[in-house]
N, C-alpha and C positions, 0 to 999 in steps of 0.2 A: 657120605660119612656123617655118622652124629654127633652131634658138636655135645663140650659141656653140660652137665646141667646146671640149674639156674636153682639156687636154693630159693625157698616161695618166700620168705619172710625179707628177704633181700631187694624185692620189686617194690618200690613205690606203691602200683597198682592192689601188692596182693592178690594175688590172682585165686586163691580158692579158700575163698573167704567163709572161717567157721565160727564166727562170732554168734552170740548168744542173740537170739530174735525173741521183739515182741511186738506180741500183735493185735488185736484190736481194744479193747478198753481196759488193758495194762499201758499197751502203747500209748494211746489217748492222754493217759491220766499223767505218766511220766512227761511228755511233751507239755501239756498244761502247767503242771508243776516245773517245768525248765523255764517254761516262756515267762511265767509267773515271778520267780526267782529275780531273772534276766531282766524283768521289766523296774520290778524294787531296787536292784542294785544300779543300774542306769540313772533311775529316777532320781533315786538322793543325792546322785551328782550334779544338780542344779537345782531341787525343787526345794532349798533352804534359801536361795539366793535371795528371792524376793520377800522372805518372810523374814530376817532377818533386822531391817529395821525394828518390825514390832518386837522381835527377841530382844533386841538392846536395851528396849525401851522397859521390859518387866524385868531382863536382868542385870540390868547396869552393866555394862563391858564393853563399851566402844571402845576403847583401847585395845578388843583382843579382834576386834570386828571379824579380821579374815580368819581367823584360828578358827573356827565354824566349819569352814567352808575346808580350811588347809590341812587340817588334822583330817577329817573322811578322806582326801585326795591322799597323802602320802603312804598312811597304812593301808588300803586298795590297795594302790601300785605296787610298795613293798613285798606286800603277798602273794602275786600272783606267779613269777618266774619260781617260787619259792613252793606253794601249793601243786603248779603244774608238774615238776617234777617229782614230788611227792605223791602225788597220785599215781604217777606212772609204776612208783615201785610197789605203791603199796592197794593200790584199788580207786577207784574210783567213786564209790558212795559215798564212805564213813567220811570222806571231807568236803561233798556237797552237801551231806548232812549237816554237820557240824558247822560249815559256813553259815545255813542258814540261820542256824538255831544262834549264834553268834550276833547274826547281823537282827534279828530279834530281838533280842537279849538289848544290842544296843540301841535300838529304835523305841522300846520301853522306859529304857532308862533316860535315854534322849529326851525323851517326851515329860517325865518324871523330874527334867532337871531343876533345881533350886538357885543354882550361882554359873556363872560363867562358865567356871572352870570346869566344874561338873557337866557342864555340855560340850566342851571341848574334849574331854576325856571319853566321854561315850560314845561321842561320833568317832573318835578314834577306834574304840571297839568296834562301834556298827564298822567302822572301812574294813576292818581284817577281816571279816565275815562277807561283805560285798567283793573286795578280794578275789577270794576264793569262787564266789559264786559265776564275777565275772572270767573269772580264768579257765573253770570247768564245765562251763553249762555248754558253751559250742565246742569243747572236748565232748563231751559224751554225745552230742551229735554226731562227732565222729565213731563214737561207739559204738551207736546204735543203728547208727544205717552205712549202705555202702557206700562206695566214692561215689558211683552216678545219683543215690538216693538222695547224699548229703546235699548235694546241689541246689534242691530243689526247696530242703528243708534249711539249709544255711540262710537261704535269702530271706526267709520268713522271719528267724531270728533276728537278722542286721534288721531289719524291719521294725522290730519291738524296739533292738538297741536304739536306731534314731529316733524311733518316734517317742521315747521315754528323753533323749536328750532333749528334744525341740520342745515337746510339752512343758517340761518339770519346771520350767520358769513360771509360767501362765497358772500350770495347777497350784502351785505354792502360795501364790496371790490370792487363790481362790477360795481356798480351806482358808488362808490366813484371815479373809474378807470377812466369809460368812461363817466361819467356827472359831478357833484359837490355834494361835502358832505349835501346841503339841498336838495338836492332830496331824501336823504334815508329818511325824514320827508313827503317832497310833495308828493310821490308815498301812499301818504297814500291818502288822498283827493280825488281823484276819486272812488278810490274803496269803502270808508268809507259813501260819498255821498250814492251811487247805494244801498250799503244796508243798510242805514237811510230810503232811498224812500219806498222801502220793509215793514221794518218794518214800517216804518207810516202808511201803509194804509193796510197790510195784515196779522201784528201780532194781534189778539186779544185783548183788553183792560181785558178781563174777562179770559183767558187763563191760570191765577192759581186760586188755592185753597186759599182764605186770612183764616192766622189763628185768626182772631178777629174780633167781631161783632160790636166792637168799630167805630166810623167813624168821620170825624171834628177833632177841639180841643181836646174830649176825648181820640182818638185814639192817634194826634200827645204827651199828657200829659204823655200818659204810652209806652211813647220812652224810652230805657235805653241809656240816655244820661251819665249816670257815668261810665257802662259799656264799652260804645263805645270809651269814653274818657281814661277810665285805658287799654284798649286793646290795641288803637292806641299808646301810648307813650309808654307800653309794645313791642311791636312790634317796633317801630323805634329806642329804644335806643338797642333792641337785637341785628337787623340788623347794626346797626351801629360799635356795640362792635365785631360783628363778618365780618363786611366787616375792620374795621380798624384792627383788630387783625393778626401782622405777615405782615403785610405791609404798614400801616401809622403809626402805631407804636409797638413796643412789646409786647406780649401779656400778659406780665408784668406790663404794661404799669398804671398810673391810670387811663388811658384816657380808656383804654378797659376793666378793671377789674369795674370801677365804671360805666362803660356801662352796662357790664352784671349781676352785682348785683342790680341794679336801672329796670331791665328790671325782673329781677327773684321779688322784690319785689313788680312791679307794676302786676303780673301776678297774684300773690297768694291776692292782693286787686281785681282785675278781677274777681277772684273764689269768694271769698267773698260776692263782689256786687250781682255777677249772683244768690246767695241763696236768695234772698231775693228781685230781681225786678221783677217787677206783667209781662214786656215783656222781658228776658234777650236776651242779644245780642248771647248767649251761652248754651242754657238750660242746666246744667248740667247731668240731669237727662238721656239725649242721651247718654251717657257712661257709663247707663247699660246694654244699649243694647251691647249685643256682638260683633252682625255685625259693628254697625256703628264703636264703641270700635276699633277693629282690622282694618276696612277696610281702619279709618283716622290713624292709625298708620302705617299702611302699603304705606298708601299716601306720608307720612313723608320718610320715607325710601325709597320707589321708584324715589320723586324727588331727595335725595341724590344720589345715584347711576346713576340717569339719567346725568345730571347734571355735576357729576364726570366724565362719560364717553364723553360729548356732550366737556366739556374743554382740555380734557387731549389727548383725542385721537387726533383730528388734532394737537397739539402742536407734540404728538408721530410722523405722519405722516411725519410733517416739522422739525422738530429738530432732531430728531433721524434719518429717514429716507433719510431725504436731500432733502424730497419733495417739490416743489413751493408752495407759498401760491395757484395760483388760483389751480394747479393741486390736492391739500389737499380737494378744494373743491367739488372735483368730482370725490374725492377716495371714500369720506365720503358719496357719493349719496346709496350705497348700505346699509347701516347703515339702509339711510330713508327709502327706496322701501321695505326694510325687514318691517322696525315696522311698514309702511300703509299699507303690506299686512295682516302681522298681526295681527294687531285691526281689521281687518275689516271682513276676515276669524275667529277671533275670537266671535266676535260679532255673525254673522249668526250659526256659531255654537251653541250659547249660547242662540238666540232665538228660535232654532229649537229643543233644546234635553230641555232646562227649567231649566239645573243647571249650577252654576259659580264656582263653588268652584272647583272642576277637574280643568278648567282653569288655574284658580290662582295658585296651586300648580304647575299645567305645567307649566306656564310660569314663577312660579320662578324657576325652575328646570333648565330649558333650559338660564335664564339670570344668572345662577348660574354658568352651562358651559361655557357661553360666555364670562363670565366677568373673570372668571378663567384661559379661553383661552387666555386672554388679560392679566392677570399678568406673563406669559411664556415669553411673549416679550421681545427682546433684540434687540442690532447694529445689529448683520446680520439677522432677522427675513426678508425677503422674503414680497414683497407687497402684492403679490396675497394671502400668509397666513394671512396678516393682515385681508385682506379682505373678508375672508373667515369667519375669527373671528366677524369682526364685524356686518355683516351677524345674526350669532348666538343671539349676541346682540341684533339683532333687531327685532328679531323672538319670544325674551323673552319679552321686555318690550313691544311689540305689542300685546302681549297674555295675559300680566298680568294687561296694565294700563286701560284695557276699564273695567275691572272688579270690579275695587275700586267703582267707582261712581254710577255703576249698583245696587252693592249690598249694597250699603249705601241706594240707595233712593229706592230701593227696601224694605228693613227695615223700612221705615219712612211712614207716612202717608203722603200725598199729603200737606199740610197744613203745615208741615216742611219742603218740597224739600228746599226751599231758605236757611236754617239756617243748614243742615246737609249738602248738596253739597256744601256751604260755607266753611263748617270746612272741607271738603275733599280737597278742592282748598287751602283753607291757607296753612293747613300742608304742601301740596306739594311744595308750594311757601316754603314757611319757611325751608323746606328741602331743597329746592336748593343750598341756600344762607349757608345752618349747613355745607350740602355736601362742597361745595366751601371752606370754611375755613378751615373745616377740613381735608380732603384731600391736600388743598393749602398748610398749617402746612406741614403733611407729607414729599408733593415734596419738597421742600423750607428746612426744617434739613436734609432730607437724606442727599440731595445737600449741604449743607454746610459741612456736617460732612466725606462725600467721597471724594469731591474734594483734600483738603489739600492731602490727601496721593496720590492720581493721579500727583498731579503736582510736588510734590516732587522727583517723581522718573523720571521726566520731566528735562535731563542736560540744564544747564543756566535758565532754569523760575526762578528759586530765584533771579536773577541779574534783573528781569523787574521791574519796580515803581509797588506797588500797586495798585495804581490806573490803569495801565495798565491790573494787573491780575486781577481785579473786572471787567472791561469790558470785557474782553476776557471770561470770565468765566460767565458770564452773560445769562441766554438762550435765550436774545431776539437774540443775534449776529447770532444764529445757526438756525434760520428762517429767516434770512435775510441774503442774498448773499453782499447785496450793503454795509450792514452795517458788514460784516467780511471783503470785501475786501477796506474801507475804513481806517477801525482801521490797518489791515494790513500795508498799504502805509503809514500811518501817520505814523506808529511806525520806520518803516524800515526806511521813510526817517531822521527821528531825529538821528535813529542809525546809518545813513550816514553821517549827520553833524556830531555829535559828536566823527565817525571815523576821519573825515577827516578833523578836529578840529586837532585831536591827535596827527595827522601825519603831518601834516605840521607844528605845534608846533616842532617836532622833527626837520624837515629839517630847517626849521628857526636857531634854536638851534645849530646843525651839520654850515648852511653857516655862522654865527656866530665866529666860533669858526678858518673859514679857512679863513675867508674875511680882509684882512688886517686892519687894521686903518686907520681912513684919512679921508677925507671930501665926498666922496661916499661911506661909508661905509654900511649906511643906503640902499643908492639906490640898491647895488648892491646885499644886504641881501633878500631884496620885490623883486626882479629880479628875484635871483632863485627861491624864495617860489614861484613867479605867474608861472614860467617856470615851476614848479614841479607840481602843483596845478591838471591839466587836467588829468597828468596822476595818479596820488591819488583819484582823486576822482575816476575814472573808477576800479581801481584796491578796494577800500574799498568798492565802489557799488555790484564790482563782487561777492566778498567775503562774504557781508551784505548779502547782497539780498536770497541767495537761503539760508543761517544760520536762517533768521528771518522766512521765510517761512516753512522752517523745523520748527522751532521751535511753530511757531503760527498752523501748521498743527496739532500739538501732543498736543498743549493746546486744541484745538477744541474738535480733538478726546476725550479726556481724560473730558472735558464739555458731549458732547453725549454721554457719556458711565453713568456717574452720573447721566443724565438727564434720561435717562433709568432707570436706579437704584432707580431714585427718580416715573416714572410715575409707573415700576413694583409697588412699595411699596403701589403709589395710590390705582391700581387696587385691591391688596392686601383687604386695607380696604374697597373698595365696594364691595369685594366678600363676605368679613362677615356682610356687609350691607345686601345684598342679602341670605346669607343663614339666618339672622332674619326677613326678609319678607315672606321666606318660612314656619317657625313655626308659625307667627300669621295668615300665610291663612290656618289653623288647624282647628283658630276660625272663620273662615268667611263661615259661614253654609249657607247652602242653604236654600230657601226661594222659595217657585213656583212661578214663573213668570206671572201675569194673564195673558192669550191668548197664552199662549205656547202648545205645546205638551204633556209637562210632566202635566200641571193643569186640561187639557182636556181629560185624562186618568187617573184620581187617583183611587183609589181604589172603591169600592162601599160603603162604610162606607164612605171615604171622601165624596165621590158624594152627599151621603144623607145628608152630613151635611151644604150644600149649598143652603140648601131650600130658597128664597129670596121670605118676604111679608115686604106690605109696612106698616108705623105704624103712628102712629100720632106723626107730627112734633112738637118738642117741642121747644117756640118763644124761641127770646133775650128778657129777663127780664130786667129788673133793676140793679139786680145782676149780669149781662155777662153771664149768662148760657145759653148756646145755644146747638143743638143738628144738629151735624157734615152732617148729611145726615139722612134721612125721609125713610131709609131701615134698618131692622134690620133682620138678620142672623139667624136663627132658625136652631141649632146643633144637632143631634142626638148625642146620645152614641158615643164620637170615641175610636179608641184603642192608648193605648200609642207610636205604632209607625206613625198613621194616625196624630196626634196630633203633631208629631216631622215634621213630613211632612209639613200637613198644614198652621201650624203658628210659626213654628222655636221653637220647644221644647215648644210650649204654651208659649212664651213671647212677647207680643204686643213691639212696637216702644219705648215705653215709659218705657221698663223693668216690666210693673207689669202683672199678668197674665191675659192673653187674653179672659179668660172663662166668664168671670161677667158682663151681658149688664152695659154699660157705656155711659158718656156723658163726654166732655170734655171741659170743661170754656175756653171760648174764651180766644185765646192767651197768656194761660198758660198752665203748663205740667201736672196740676192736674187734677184727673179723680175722676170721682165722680160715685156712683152706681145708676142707672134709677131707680127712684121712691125713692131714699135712701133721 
């Protein structure tokens, strides 16, 4: 007896994929101009960090220090759950376009700026524009190629994305060294140009699936404009309570607890909205799905972990180790060469056998060792063991990050790529930002709370000013040579004056007492002190000098030892980051890949139930009902394990069961029964 048919647009898989192909040097050039994109917007998420000093210093604003860095972070993330859905309804180009030309625009201006503020504001443009780029460029991977294709081609991407995080420190230094701090902006302009040209003439206009048959004024009316609205201000007062928290002020603070409570309220008005708009910026209803469920939680935790290790490890290298900044840059090169081979070896693997989920458990396995091997660390850890370690590292999160986004949009019907790789990109984002604080927190008390008994047992540190033991104790001093041996000198020389203060107060004192009375009395007391003076001061320098260097040698030390103390305790908590990424790829089930191996061998019961006839389209009505594609699925009988196979335990994208031909109303999540 023949069972249901299975409407096509309803399968995860998509089973008769009629997407727009391109192929060889249209394809080429779009992919270049993605990777290109991908690599810019990455980039600027760390490659100010280290140029920044010199920024302060041409534009006056250490008072806004982090505003740099926090303005590009909020508006990125803001935009992206925001753009993804956006694209879904409306196309896919004109808003990879427009991101670019955006994050352009602010990378010019960036580079152009005159005052603080005015750099502050621009990197907030450039973020809206990075944004978007970051939220749609491994979208349109899904656009462009199949499930099993994407596989191979996602890994390359995660590939760019890490190796543009782990660089952008190192490169920023580098432009800042040998050019000026607005070149780490203008080196965007050329390359930014080259694949805007690209995509203008070789991206497709039709290249996604739109999920609504709305178009004009109807369409732009069923925007969720309250959505977008309670997300975004959701999102900026979180990132804000948790970039200020523990470093603009405590996390006690009201400035950060009425951050994070203003941002936990505007989230649960977000959920709210989304029940209830005809297009939500968030469908809820994708959080039945398992896959997606796990795959964007596991996104959240991976950018933590990434994250943690991308800040703490070079800080490890140079502070603890004694390494130079540029040499940290090109310890850390193995880090990268691990996770690009890894995504990229992971990827081909995954298009060739047709399952992801081995992967992801491998590769949290192996980021579980890595990152374990990294809380071992200590003052005399050995470079080459470091390196070895971070190796591991890269071998994990190169196996595990191309898998999140595979198997999300493998889950999703083509007509949600933009609003599910969205949400896999925010979390990430948003994880980076939880990672940072939280971990920050961590290093920042340990260190507080080990130091005091380190320097106590430090003879004469209790005799330096306070203020002295805050600098000294500081870990930026223990990455910088110039800035220990400046504090050095300053200190040592005050402790000279104030020796040789002392001492000639005494011999003053002493000729005082032998110099007669009388009308040279005066002269003859400044005589001997000037006569005594040259050799006091040599004699308290002698004596100063190697007392103060002992003693700032043992402060340092006894700083590197805490700051160890304090990066173990990080690594610490990204290792239980990582052992909860490895229970929810439990739930990250496999799904067959169309055009793989494993879909092109299913069983013969599977085979039979892939019958494909064409059926009568059913229009856009009045009512927005439309029907997804003009193919319908004719099932045979399957068996309970063909059906786990097939369609992920029988549960369509959408959480409801995938057996009952369906249609699905333009740009929303409601499914309706053909003919019902």
């Amino acid at each position: 007896m023949e069972a249901a048919p299975i409407h096509i647009e309803d399968t995860p898989s998509g089973a008769n994929d009629q997407r727009v192909r391109l192929r060889g040097f249209a394809l080429a050039s779009v992919l270049i101009a993605l990777m290109l994109t991908l690599l810019l917007a990455a980039l600027d998420q760390t490659i100010v960090s280290t140029a920044l000093p010199t920024i302060l210093t041409d534009l006056n604003g250490f008072d806004r220090y982090t505003w740099v860095v926090t303005a590009y972070l909020i508006t990125s993330t803001l935009v992206i759950p925001v753009v993804g859905k956006l694209s879904d309804q409306f196309g896919r180009k004109w808003f990879i376009v427009g991101g670019v030309i955006l994050f352009l625009i602010g990378s010019a201006l960036s580079g152009a700026s005159q005052t603080m503020n005015q750099l502050i504001a621009f990197r907030a443009l450039q973020g809206l524009g990075a944004g978007a780029l970051l939220s749609l460029v491994f979208t349109s991977v899904g656009d462009i190629f199949t499930p099993a294709e994407r596989a191979r081609w996602q890994g390359l991407f995660v590939g760019v994305f890490g190796l543009a995080s782990v660089i952008g420190p190192s490169l920023g230094g580098w432009i800042t060294d040998y050019s000026s701090w607005r070149w780490v902006f203008y080196v965007n302009l050329p390359v930014g140009v080259i694949a805007l040209f690209f995509l203008l003439f070789y991206l497709p206009s039709n290249i996604s699936l739109r999920s609504t048959a709305y178009s004009g004024w109807a369409a732009v009316r069923r925007i969720d404009f309250a959505g977008a609205l309670t997300a975004a201000g959701a999102t900026v007062t979180l990132l804000l309570g948790l970039t200020w928290g523990g470093q603009t002020y405590p996390w006690g603070s009201w400035q950060v607890v009425g951050s994070l409570v203003t941002a936990g309220v505007l989230f649960v008005a977000f959920a709210v909205i989304e029940i209830y708009a005809a297009e939500p910026i968030l469908p809820l209803d994708l959080f039945r799905n398992p896959i997606f469920a796990a795959g964007s939680l596991m996104s959240l935790l991976v950018g933590m972990a990434l994250f943690a290790v991308v800040i703490y490890l070079p800080l490890f290298i140079q502070g603890v180790l004694g390494q130079s900044a540029a040499n940290s840059g090109t310890v850390i090169t193995p880090l990268t060469l691990s996770l690009v081979v890894a995504a990229i070896a992971g990827g081909q693997l995954v298009s060739r056998v047709g399952r992801y989920q081995w992967l992801a458990i491998v590769g949290g396995i192996v980021l579980l060792i890595g990152i374990f091997l990294l809380s071992r660390m200590g003052v005399s850890t050995p470079l080459l063991t470091v390196t070895l370690f971070m190796v591991v590292v890269g071998l994990g999160l190169g196996l595990l990050q191309p898998v999140l986004t595979l198997a999300v949009q493998n889950a999703l019907p083509r007509s949600r790529l933009g609003v599910g790789t969205g949400a896999v990109t925010y979390l990430r984002s948003l994880g980076s930002t939880l990672g940072t604080a939280i971990v920050g927190s961590v290093v920042s008390n340990t260190i507080t709370g080990d130091i005091g008994g380190r320097l106590a047992k430090i003879p004469n540190a209790n005799k330096l000013p306070a203020l002295v033991i805050s600098a000294a104790t500081n870990q930026q001093v223990l990455v910088s040579p110039s800035l220990r041996s400046s504090l050095v000198t300053k200190v040592t020389q005050g402790a000279i004056q104030q020796g040789t203060a002392q001492a000639l107060a005494q011999v003053k004192a002493h000729a005082e007492g032998v110099v007669p009375a009388g009308p040279t009395h005066e002269q003859q007391v400044a005589a001997i002190v000037a006569q005594a003076k040259p050799g006091i001061v040599h004699q308290v320098t002698a004596a100063v000098t190697p007392q103060m260097q002992s003693l700032f040698t043992q402060i340092f030390a006894a700083t590197r030892e805490s700051l160890a103390l304090g990066i173990q305790h990080a690594f610490t908590v990204s290792l239980l980051i990582a052992a909860a990424a490895i229970v929810l790829s439990i739930f990250l089930r496999d799904v067959p890949l169309v055009g793989s191996a494993r879909a092109a061998s299913l069983t013969p019961d599977a085979e039979a139930a892939f019958a494909i006839e064409p059926v009568e389209p059913v229009g856009a009505g009045a009512n927005g009902y439309v029907a997804d594609t003009s193919v319908t699925i004719h099932a045979a009988p399957l068996s309970a394990e063909v059906v786990h196979s097939a369609n992920g335990d029988g549960v369509s994208a959408n959480g409801a069961s995938a057996h009952p031909p369906t249609t699905r109303r333009a740009g929303e999540g409601e499914v309706a029964p053909v003919g019902g």
